[in-house]
Residue frames relative to the residue before (quaternion, step in Angstrom):
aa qw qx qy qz dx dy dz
X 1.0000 0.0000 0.0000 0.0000 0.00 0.00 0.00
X 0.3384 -0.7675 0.5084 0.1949 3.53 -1.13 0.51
X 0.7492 -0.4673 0.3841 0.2698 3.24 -1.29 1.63
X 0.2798 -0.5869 0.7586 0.0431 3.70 -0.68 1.28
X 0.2802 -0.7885 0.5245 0.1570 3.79 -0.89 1.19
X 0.7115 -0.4442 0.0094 0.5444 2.78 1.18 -0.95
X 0.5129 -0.6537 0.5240 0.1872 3.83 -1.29 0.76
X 0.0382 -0.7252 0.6800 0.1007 3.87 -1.14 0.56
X 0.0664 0.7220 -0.6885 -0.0184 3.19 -1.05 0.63
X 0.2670 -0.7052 0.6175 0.2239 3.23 -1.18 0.92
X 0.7910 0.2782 -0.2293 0.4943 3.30 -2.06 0.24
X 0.2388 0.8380 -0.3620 0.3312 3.35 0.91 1.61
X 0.4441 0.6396 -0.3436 0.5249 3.27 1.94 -0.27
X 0.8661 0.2437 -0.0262 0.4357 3.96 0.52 -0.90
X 0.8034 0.3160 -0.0549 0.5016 3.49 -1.23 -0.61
X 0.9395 0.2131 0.1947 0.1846 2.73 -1.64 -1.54
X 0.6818 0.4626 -0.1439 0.5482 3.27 0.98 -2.09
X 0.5093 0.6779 -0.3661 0.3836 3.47 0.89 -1.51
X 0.9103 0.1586 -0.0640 0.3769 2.96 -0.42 -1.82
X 0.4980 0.5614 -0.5086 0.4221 3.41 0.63 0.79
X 0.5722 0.5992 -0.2755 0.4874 3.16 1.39 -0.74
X 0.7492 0.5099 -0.1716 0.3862 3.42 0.80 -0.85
X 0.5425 0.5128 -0.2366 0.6219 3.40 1.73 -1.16
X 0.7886 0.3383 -0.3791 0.3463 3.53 0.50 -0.85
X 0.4993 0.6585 -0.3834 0.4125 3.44 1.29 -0.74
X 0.6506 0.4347 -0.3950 0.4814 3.91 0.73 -0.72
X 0.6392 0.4067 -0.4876 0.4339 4.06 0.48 0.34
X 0.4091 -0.7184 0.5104 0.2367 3.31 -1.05 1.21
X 0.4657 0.5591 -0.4659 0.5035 3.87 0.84 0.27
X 0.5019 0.5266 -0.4815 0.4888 3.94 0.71 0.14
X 0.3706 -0.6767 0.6291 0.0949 3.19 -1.26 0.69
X 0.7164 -0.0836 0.3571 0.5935 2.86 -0.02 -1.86
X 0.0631 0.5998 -0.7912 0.1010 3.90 -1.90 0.88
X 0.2488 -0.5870 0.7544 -0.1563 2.25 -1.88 1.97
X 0.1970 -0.7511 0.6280 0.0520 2.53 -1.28 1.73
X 0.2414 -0.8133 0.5286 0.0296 3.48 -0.70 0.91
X 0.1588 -0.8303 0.4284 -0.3191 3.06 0.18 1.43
X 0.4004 -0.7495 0.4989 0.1708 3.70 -1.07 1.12
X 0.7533 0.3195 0.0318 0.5739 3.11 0.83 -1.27
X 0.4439 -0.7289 0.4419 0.2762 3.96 -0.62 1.63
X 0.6545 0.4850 -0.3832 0.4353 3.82 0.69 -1.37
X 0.6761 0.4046 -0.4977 0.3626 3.73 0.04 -1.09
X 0.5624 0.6487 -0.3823 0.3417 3.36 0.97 -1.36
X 0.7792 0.2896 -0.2599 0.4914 3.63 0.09 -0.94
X 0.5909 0.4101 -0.5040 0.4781 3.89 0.32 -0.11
X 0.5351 0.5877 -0.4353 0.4228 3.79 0.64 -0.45
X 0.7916 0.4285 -0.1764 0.3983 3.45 0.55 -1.22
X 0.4976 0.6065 -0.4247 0.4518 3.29 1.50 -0.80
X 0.4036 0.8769 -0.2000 0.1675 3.24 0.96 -1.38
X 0.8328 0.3426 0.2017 0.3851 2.06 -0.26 -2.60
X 0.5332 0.5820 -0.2566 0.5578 3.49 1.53 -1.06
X 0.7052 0.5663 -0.2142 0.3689 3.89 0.88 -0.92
X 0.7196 0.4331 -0.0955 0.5343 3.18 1.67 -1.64
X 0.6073 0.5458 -0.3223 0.4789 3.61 1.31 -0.92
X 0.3807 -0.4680 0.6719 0.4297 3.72 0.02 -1.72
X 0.8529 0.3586 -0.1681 0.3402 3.62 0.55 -1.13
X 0.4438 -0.6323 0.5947 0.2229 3.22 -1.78 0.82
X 0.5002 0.7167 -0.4114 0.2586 3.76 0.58 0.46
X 0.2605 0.7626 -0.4301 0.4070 3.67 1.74 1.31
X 0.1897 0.7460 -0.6371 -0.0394 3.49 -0.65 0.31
X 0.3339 -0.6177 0.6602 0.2668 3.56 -1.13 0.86
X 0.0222 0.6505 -0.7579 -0.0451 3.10 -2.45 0.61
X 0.2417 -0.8421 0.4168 0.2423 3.13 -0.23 0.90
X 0.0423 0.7507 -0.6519 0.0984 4.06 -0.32 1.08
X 0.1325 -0.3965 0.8873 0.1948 3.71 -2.18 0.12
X 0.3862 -0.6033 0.6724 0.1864 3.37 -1.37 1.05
X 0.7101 0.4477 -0.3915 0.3769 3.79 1.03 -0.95
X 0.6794 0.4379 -0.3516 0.4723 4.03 1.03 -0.02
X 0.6045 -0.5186 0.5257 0.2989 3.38 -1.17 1.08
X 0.8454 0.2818 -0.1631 0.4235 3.02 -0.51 -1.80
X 0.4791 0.4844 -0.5032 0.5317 4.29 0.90 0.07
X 0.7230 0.4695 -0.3688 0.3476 3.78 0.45 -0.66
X 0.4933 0.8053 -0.1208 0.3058 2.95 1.44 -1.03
X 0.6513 0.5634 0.0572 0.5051 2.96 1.21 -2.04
X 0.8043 0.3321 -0.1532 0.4684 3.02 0.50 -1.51
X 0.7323 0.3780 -0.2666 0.4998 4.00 0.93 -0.61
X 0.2240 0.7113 -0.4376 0.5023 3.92 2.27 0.86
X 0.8011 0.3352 -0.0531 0.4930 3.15 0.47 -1.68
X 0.3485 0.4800 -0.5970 0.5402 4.05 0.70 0.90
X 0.7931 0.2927 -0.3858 0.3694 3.73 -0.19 -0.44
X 0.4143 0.6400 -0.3745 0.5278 3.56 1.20 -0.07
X 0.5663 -0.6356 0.5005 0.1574 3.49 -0.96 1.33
X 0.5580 0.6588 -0.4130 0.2898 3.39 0.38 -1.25
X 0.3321 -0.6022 0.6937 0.2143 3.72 -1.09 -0.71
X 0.6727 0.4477 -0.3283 0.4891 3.83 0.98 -1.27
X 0.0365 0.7327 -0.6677 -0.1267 3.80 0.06 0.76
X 0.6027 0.6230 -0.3425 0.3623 4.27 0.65 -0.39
């Protein structure tokens, strides 16, 4: 199978997003998952988390509201942007 680079999922701090994040994190064909996230603290306790339950360092935070244009905007600005630190 080929390497999934990488996977966004929004609303990744809780619920749903969470545990997708977590189920997908446990396949070794993941690369990389962004968690996309409103709010920076939940965002990073999510990842701590996840980093704790998974084994892997392969979390990146973006901060987005899916319900605000110009937040989507912003947040899908900074994908063409080398960096990694999208927060």
């Amino acid at each position: 199978m080929n390497p999934i680079h990488s996977v966004l999922i929004t609303g990744a701090n809780a619920g749903l997003g969470y545990e997708c994040a977590r189920q997908l994190a446990q396949s070794s064909s993941i690369e990389k998952i962004v968690l996309a996230c409103r709010n920076e603290q939940k965002a990073l306790r999510a990842r701590a988390s996840l980093e704790a339950s998974t084994g892997r360092k392969i979390f990146d935070i973006i901060l987005m509201d899916v319900a605000s244009p110009e937040s989507v905007r912003k947040a899908v600005a900074k994908f063409s942007s080398p960096s990694m630190r999208w927060y």
